[in-house]
C-alpha positions in Angstrom: 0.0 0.0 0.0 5.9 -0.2 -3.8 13.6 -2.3 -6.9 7.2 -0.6 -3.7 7.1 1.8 -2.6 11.4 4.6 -6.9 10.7 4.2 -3.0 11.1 2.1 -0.7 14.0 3.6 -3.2 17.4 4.8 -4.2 15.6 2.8 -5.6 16.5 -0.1 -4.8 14.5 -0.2 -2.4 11.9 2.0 -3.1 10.7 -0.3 -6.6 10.9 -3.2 -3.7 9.4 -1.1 -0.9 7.7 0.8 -2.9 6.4 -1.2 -5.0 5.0 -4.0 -2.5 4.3 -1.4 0.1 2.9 0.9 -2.6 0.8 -1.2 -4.1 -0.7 -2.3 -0.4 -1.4 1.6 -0.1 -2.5 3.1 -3.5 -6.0 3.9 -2.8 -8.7 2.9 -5.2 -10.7 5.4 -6.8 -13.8 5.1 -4.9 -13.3 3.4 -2.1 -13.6 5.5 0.9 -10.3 6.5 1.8 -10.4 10.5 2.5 -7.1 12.7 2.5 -5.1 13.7 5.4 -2.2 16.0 6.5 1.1 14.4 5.2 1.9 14.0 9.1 -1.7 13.8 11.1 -2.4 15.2 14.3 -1.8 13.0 17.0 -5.0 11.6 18.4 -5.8 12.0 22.0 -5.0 9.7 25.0 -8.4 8.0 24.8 -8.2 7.2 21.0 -4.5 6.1 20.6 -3.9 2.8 19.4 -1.0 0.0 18.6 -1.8 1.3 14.8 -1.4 5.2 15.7 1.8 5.2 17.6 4.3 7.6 16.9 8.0 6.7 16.3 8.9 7.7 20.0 6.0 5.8 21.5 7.2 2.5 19.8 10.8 3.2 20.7 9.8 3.4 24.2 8.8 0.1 24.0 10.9 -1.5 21.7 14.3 -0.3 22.2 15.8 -2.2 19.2 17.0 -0.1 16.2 17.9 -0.3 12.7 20.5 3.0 11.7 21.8 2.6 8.3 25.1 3.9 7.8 25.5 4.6 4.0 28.8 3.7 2.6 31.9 7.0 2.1 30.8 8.5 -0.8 32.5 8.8 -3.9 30.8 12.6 -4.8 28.0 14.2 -3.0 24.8 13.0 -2.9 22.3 15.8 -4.9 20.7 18.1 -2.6 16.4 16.6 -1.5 14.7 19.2 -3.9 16.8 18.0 -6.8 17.2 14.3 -6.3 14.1 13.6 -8.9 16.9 13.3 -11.8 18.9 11.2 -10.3 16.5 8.7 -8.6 15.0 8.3 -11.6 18.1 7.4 -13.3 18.6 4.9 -10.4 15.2 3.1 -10.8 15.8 2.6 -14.6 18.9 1.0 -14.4 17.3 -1.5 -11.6 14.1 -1.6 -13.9 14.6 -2.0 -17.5 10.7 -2.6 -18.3 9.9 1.6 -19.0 6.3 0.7 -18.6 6.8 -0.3 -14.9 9.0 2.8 -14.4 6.2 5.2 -15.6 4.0 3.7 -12.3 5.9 6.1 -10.5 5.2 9.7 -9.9 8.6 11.4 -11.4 7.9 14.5 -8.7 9.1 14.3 -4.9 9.9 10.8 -4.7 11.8 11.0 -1.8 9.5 13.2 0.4 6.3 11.1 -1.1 8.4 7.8 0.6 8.8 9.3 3.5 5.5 10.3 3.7 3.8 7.2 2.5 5.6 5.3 4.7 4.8 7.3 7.9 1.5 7.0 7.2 0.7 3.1 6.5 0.0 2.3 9.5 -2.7 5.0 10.0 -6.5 5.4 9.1 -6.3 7.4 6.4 -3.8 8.2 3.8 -4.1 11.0 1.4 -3.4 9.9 -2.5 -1.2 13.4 -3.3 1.8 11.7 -1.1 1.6 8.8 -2.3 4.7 7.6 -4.6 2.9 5.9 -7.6 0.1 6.2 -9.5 -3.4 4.7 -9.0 -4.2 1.3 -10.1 -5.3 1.0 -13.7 -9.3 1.2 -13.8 -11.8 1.8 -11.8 -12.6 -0.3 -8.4 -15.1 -3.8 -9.5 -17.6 -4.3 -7.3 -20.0 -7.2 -8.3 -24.1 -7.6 -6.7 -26.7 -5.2 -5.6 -27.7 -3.4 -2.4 -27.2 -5.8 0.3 -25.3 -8.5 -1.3 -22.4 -6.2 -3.1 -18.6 -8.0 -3.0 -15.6 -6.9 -4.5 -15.6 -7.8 -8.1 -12.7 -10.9 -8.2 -11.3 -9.7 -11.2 -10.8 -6.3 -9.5 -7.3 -8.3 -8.3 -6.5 -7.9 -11.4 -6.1 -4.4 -11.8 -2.6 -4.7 -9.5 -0.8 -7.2 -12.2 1.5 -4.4 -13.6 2.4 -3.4 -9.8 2.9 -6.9 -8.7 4.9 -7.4 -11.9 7.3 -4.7 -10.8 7.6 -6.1 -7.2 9.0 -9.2 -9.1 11.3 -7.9 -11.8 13.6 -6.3 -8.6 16.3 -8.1 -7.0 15.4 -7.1 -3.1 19.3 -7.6 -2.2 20.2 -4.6 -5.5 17.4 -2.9 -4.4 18.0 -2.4 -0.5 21.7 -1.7 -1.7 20.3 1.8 -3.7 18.2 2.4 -0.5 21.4 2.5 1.7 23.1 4.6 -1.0 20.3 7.3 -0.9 19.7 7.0 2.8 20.7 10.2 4.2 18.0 11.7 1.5 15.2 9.4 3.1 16.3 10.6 6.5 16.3 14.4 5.6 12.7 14.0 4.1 11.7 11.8 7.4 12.9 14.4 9.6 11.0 17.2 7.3 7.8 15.7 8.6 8.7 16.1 12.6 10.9 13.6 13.6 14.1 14.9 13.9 15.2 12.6 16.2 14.1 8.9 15.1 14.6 6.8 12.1 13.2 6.6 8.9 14.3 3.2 9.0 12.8 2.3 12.1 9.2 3.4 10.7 9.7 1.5 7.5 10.4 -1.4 9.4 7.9 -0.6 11.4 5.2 -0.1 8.5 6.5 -3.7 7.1 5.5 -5.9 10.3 1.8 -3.4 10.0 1.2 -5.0 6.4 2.6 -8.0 7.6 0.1 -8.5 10.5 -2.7 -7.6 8.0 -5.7 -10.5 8.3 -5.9 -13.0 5.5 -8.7 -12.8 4.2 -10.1 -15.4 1.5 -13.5 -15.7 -0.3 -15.4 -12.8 -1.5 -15.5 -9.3 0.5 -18.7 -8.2 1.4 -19.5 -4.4 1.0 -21.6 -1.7 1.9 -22.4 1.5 0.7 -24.6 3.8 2.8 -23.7 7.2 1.0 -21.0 7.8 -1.8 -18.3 5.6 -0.8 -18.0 1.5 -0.3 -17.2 0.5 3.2 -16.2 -2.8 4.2 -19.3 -4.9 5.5 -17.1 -6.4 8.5 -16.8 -3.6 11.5 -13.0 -5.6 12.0 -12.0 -4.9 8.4 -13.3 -1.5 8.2 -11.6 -0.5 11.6 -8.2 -1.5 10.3 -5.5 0.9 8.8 -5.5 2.2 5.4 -2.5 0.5 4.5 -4.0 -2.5 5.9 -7.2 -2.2 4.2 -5.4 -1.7 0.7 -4.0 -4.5 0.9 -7.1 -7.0 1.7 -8.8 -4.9 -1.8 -5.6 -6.0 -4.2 -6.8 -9.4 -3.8 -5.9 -12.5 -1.1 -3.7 -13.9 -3.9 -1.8 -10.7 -4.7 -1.8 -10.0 -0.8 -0.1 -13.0 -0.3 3.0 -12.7 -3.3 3.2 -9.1 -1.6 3.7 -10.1 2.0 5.8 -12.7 0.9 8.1 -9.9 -1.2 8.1 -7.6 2.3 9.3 -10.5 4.7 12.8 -10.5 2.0 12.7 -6.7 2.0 12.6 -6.9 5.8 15.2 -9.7 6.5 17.5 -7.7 4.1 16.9 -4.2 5.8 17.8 -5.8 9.6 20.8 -7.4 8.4 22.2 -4.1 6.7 20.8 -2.0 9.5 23.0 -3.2 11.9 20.4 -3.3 15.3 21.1 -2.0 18.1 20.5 -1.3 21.5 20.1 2.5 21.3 19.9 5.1 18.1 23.0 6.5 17.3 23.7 9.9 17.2 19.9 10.6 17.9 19.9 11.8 21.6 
């Protein structure tokens, strides 16, 4: 909700990242999914929950990090507001198919990551941040008033997303991530966390998807106004992020989670845990 995200980036990890974790958060066009603030206002005392915990909450309880520590540079990296070019440039050399380069939006990318990725594990998720485009078509819905399901051949609106999820080596692609770190952590910081890490949240919004319900047979719906609403109260209630990723279809839900638990075991290792963050006091 996408080497998912162009995103999860230098690309290398972004066409993994970004594209698994893109396609589990592109929003569908009429599914209700409303927009938000890039960074939303943290809910109350009485509302919070394990899926609208900030950075420092979750450190607080898990004190394991993941600090990447790109490698000595050769020349600078480009400056955030002009790293378009050269991100681009990245994600065709890890993606020669052009077709499954133009799912990505060529503006922002970096700060659209960051922003994306920050906001997986919450309720809503506005479609301006996020780092691809929307899923070819419109959302399939199949029935009539109270017996409406999604459409199973709406799953197939996600083949060219899951087809770029495949064509990327997640080793090559986590080794442009590293590269490009510091521009991730810049944008990550933009949004209000100066003193975490964007790679603790991406980790973070991996084990979200990850812990999303399988859910197999058809998916009832409802639609009391303009938008469709999931039938079941539990499926409605979870994350947007979550929720994405039950509508691309149990089939392509499973390839996806399957492509994020490689993404992950390959982001821990070059991570480097540890006990405390370093140089974050």
């Amino acid at each position: 909700m996408p080497k998912v995200f162009w995103w999860l980036v230098a690309i290398g990890v972004v066409a993994v990242i970004g594209r698994a974790v893109y396609v589990a958060v592109a929003p569908a066009p009429d599914l209700h999914l409303p927009p938000v603030a890039e960074r939303p206002a943290e809910p109350s005392p009485e509302t919070k929950s394990p899926e609208t915990e900030t950075p420092s909450q979750a450190a607080a309880e898990n004190e394991v990090h993941y600090p990447i520590e790109p490698p000595a540079q050769e020349k600078p990296l480009p400056a955030l507001d002009k790293s378009d070019a050269t991100l681009r440039a990245a994600l065709n050399d890890l993606v020669r198919d052009t077709s499954l380069v133009n799912l990505f939006q060529p503006n922002e990318f970096v700060r659209r990551v960051a922003a994306t990725v920050d906001n997986i594990p919450r309720q809503k998720i506005a479609q301006r941040i996020i780092a691809t485009k929307p899923a070819p078509g419109t959302f399939a819905v199949t029935g009539k008033g109270d017996n409406l399901e999604i459409a199973p051949h709406n799953a197939a609106r996600y083949a060219p997303f899951i087809r770029l999820m495949n064509a990327v080596d997640t080793e090559k692609s986590v080794g442009v991530y590293i590269h490009f770190y510091p521009l991730f952590q810049r944008a990550y910081e933009e949004l209000g966390y100066p003193k975490s890490y964007f790679n603790d949240r991406l980790i973070a919004a991996i084990d979200h998807l990850l812990a999303t319900p399988d859910v197999k047979g058809p998916i009832k719906l409802v639609r009391p106004k303009v938008f469709y609403l999931y039938a079941d109260p539990n499926l409605e209630a979870l994350s947007a992020g979550q929720k994405t990723l039950i509508r691309t279809g149990n089939e392509n839900a499973v390839k996806i989670k399957a492509k994020l638990r490689d993404l992950r075991a390959e982001l821990v290792k070059q991570g480097k845990p540890q006990a405390q963050p370093a140089n974050k006091k």
